[in-house]
One Martini backbone bead per residue (centre of mass of N, CA, C, O) as a GRO file, in nm:
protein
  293
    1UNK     BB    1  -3.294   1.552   3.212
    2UNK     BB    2  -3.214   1.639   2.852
    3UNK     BB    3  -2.921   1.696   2.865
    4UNK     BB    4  -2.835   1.417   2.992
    5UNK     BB    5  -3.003   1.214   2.808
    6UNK     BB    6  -2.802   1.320   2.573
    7UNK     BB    7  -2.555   1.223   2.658
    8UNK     BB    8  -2.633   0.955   2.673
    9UNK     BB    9  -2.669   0.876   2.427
   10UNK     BB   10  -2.403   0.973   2.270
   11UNK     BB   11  -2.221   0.755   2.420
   12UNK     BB   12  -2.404   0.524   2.330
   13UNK     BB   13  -2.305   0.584   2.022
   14UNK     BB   14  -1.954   0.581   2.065
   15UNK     BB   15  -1.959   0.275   2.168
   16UNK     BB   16  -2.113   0.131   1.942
   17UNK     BB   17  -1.884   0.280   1.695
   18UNK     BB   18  -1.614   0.147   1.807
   19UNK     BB   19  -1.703  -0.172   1.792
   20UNK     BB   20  -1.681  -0.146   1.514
   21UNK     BB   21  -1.390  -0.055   1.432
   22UNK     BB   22  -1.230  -0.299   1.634
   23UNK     BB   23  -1.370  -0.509   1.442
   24UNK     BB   24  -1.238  -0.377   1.163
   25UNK     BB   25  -0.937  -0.416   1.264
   26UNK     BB   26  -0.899  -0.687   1.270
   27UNK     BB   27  -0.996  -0.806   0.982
   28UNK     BB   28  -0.786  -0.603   0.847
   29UNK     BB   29  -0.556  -0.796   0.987
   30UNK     BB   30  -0.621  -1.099   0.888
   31UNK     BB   31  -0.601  -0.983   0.566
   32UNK     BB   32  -0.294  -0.895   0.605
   33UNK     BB   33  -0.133  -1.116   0.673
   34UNK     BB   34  -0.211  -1.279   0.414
   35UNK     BB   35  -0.115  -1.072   0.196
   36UNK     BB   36   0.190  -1.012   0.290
   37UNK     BB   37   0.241  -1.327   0.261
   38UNK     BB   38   0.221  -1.329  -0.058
   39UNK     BB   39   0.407  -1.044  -0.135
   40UNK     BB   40   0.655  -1.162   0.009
   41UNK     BB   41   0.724  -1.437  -0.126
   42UNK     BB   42   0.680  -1.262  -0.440
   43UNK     BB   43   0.910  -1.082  -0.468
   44UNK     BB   44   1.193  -1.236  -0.478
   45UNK     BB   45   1.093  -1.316  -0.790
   46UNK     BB   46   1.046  -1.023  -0.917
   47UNK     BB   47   1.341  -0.945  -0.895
   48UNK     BB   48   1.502  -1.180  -1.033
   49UNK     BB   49   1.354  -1.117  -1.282
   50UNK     BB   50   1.450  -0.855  -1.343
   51UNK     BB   51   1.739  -0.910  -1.345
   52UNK     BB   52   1.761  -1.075  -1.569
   53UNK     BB   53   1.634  -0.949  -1.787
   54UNK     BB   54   1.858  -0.713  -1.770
   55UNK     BB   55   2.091  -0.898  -1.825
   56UNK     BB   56   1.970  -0.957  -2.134
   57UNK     BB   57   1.938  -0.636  -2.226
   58UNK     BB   58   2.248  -0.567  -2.215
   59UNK     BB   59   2.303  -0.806  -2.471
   60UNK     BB   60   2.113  -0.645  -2.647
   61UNK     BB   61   1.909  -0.487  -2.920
   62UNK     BB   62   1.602  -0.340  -2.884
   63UNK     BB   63   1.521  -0.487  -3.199
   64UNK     BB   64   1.446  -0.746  -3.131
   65UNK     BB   65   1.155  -0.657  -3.010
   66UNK     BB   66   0.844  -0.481  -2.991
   67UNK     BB   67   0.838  -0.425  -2.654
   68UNK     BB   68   1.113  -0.247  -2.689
   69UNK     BB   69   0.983  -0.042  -2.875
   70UNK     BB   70   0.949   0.260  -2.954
   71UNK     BB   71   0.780   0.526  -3.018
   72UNK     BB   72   0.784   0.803  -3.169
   73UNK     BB   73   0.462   0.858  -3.162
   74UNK     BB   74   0.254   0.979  -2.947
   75UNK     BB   75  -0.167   0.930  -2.903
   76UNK     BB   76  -0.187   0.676  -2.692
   77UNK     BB   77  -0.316   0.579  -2.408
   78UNK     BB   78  -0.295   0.340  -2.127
   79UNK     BB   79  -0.455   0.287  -1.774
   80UNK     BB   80  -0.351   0.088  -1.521
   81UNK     BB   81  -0.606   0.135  -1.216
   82UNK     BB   82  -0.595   0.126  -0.871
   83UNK     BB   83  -0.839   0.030  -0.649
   84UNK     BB   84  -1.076  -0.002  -0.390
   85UNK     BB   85  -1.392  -0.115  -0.305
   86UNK     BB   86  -1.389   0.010  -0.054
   87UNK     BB   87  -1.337   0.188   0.232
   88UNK     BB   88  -1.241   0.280   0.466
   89UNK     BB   89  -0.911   0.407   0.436
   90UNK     BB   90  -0.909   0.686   0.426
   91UNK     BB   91  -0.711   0.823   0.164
   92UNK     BB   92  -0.656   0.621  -0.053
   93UNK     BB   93  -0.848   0.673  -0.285
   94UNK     BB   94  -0.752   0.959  -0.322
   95UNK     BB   95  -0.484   0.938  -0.388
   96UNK     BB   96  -0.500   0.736  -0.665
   97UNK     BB   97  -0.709   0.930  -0.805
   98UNK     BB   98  -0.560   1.205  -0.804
   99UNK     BB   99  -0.300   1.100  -0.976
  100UNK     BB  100  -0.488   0.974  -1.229
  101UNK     BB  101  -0.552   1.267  -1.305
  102UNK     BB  102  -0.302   1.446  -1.320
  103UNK     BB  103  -0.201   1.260  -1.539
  104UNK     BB  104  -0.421   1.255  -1.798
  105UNK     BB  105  -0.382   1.590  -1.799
  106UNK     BB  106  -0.085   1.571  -1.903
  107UNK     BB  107  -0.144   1.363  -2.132
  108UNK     BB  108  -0.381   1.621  -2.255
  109UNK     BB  109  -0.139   1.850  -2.305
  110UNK     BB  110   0.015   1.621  -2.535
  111UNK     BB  111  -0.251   1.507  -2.734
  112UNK     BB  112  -0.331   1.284  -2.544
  113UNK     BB  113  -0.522   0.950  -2.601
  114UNK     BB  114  -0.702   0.818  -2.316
  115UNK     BB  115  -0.739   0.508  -2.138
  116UNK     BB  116  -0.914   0.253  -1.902
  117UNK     BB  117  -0.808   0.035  -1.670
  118UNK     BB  118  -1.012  -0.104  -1.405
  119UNK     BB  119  -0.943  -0.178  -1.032
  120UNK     BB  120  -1.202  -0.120  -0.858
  121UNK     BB  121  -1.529   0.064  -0.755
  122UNK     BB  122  -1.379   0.342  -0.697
  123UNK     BB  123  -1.288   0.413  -0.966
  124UNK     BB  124  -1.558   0.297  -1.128
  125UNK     BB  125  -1.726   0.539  -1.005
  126UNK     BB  126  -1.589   0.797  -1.064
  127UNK     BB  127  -1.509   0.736  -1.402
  128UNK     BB  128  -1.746   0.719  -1.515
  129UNK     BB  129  -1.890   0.984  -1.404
  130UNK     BB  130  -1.686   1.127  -1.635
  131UNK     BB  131  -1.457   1.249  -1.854
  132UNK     BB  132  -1.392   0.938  -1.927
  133UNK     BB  133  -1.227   0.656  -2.090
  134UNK     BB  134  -1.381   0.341  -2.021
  135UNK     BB  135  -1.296   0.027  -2.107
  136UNK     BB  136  -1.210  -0.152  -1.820
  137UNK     BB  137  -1.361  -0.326  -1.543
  138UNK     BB  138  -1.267  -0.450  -1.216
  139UNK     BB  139  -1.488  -0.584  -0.959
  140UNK     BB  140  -1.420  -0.826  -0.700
  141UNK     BB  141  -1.079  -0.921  -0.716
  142UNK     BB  142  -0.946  -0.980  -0.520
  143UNK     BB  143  -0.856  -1.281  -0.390
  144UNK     BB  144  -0.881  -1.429  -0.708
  145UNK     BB  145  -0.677  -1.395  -0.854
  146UNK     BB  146  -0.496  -1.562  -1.144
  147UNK     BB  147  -0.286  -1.632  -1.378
  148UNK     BB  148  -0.497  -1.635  -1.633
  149UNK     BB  149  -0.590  -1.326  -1.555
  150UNK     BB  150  -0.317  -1.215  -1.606
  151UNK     BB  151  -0.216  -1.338  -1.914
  152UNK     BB  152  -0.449  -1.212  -2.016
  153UNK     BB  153  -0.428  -0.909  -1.992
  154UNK     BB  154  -0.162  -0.917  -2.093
  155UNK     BB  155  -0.270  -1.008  -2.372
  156UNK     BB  156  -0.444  -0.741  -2.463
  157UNK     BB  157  -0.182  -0.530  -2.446
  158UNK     BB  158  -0.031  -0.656  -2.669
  159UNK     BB  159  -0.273  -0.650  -2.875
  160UNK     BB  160  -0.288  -0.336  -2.883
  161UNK     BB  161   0.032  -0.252  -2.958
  162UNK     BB  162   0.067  -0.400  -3.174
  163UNK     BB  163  -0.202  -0.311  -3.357
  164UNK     BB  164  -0.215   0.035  -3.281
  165UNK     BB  165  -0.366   0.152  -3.051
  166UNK     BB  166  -0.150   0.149  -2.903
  167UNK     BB  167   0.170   0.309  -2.723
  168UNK     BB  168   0.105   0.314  -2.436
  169UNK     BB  169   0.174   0.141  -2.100
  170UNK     BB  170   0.024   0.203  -1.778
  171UNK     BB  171   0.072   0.162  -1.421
  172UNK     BB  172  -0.124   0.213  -1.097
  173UNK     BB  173  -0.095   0.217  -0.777
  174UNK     BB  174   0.006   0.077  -0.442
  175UNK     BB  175   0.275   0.088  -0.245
  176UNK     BB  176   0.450  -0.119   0.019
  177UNK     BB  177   0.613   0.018   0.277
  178UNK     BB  178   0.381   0.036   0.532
  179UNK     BB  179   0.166   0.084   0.806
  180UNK     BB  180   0.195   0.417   0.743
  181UNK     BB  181   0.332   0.365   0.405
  182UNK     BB  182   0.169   0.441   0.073
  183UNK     BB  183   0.251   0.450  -0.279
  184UNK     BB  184   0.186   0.609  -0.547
  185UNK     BB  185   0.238   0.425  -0.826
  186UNK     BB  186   0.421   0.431  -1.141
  187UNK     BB  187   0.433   0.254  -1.447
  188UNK     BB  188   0.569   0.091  -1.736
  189UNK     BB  189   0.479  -0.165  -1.932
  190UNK     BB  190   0.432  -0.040  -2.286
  191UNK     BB  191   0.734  -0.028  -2.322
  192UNK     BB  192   0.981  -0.223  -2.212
  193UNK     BB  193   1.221  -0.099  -1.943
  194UNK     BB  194   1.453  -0.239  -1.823
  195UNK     BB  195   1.719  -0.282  -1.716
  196UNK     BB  196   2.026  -0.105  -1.685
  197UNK     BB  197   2.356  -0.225  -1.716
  198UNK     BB  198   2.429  -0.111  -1.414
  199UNK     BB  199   2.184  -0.218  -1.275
  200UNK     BB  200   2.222  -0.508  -1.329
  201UNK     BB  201   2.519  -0.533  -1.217
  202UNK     BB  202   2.437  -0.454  -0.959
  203UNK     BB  203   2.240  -0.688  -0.872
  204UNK     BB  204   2.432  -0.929  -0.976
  205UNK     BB  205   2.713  -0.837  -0.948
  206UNK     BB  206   2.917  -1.115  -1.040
  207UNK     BB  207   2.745  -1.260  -1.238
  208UNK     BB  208   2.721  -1.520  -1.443
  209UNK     BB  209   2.526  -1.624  -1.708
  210UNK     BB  210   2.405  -1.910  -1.865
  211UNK     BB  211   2.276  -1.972  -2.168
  212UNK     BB  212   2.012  -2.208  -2.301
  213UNK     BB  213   2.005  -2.127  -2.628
  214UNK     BB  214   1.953  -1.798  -2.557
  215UNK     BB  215   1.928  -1.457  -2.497
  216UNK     BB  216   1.704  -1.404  -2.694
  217UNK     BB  217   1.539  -1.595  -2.693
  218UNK     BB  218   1.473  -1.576  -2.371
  219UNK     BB  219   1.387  -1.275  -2.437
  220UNK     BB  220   1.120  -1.323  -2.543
  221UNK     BB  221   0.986  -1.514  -2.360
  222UNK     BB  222   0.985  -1.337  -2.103
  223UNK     BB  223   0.832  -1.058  -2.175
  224UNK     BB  224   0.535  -1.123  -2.112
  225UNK     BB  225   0.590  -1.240  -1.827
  226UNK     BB  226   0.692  -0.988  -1.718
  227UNK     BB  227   0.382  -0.835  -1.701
  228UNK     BB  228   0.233  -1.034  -1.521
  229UNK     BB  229   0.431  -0.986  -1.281
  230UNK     BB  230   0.363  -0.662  -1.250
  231UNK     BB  231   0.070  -0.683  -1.218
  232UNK     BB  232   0.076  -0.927  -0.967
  233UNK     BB  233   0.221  -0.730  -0.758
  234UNK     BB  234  -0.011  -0.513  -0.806
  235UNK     BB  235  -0.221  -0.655  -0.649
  236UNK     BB  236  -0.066  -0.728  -0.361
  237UNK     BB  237   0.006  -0.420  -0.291
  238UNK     BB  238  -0.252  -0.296  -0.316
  239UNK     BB  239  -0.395  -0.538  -0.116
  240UNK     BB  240  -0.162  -0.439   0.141
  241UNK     BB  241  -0.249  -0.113   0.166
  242UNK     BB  242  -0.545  -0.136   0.195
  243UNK     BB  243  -0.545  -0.289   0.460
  244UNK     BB  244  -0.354  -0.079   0.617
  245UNK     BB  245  -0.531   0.181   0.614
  246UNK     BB  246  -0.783   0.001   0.753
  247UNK     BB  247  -0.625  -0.036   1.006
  248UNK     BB  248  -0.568   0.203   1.084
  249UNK     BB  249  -0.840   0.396   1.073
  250UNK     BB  250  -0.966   0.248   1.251
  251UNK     BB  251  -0.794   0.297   1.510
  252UNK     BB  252  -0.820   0.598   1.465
  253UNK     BB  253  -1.146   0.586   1.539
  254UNK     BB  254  -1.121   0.459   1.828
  255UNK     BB  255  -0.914   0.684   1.939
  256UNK     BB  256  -1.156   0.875   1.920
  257UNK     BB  257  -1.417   0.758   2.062
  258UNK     BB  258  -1.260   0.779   2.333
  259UNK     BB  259  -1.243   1.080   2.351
  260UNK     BB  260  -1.554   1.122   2.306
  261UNK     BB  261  -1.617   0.985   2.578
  262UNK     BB  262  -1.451   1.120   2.788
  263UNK     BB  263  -1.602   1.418   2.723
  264UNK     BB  264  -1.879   1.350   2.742
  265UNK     BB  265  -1.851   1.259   3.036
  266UNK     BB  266  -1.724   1.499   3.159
  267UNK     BB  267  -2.024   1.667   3.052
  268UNK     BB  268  -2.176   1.515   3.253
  269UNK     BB  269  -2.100   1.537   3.522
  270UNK     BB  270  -2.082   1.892   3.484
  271UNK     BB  271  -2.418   1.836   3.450
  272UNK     BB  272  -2.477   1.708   3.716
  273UNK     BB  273  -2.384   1.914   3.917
  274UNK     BB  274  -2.555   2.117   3.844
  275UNK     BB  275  -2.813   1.986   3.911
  276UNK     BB  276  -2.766   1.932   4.218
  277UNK     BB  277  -2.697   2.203   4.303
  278UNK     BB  278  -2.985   2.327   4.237
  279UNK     BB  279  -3.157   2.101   4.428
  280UNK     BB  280  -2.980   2.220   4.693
  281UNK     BB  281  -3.086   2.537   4.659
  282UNK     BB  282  -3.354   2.478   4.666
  283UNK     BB  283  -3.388   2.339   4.973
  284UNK     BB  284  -3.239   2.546   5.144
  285UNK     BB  285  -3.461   2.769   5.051
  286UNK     BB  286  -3.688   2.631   5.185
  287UNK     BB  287  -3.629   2.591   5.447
  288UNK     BB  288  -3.514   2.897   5.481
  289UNK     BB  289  -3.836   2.970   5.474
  290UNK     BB  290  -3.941   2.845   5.670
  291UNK     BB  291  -3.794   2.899   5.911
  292UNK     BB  292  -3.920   3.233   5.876
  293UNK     BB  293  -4.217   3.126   5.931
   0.00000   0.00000   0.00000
């Protein structure tokens, strides 16, 4: 019958759709391991380095460096925003995009012209095919980069600020808060404003800390070093949420799979016993048929 012949075509096309779902799901859990335990690592240095930072710059007047001072007038803008290489990854790349259509838009009804710098093949395929000005793009860099490409972008920022290209640099992300939430993060990189005097107090509680040669010089220092410190945390942060979306993601199709596996069984049983009922139906009418002849 071509309808039992179809249910089963149907069941054995979602049981082979399955098996890719949680091999995929397997591959990015496998991914997420390495990468969650790099970003894990990675996490107490960065909180560490902004806690001296905060407490360095409580101690001095932000115009000591020009990377602390604000401008009057903002004009320029420019966006490091981070989206994943492939997809299958639930909404993932789709709240990322989103969100920074809304802040571009947001910040495009105050006058301000909007610039891009794209990490991720996602998002540079989305703004480069509409009306958005992409400065540059990169695309499978996620588990390559190191800090040399890290302080090279950084160094583009700070020179395009000093230069007065730009006004404001900002970055949005995903943090990664668990495995099944992840949140697009918008963070401010430049002009830098480090934590202040009572945030740097609570998270350092009683320390005081010794500076040698001095709190201005060490504070020049560090505050380049502090952007690439948050671009490579936003690396990590970006592909340990996108490891765990697609892991869910696939996880949850492995279990839809399932249930329309188990609807279509259903469905052809009981489409199996009605074939049965009918064949003995012609039977039993043909016998008694014979035998009242």
């Amino acid at each position: 019958m071509a309808t039992l012949r179809d249910i089963l075509r149907k069941i054995g096309a979602v049981k082979k759709t399955r098996q890719i779902t949680k091999a995929m799901n397997m591959v990015a859990a496998a991914k997420l391991r390495n990468t969650q335990s790099r970003m894990e690592s990675f996490d107490p240095y960065a909180r560490k380095f902004a806690e001296v930072l905060g407490h360095l710059a409580s101690r001095l007047e932000p115009d000591i460096h020009p990377l602390l001072v604000k401008r009057q007038e903002v004009k320029n803008v420019e966006l490091l925003h981070f989206s994943a290489d492939r997809g299958l990854c639930g909404a993932f790349n789709t709240h990322l995009i989103a969100e920074a259509e809304k802040w571009i838009k947001e910040q495009e009804a105050q006058g301000r012209r909007c610039t891009l710098t794209l990490v991720g093949k996602k998002g540079k395929d989305y703004f480069s095919k509409r009306d958005f000005h992409v400065r540059l793009s990169h695309t499978h860099i996620y588990g390559k980069v190191d800090i040399s490409f890290i302080n090279q972008m950084a160094k583009d920022f700070i020179e395009r600020y000093l230069s007065n290209e730009v006004d404001e640099v900002y970055m949005m992300f995903s943090r990664f808060v668990s495995m099944v939430r992840q949140e697009p993060t918008l963070v401010k990189l430049i002009p830098i404003e480090p934590p202040g005097q009572e945030e740097a107090a609570a998270s350092s509680g009683a320390t005081e800390y010794l500076i040698e040669p001095g709190a201005e010089e060490l504070l020049i220092e560090l505050l380049p070093k502090h952007l690439s410190v948050q671009i490579y945390n936003a690396f990590l942060q970006n592909e340990t949420s996108e490891h765990a979306a697609r892991m869910t993601a696939m996880d949850n199709a492995s279990k839809n799979c399932s249930e329309m596996i188990d609807n279509l069984t259903l469905v052809y049983n009981k489409a199996r016993q009605a074939s049965i009922t009918a064949e003995l139906m012609d039977i039993v009418g043909g016998a008694e048929a014979l035998r009242k002849a």
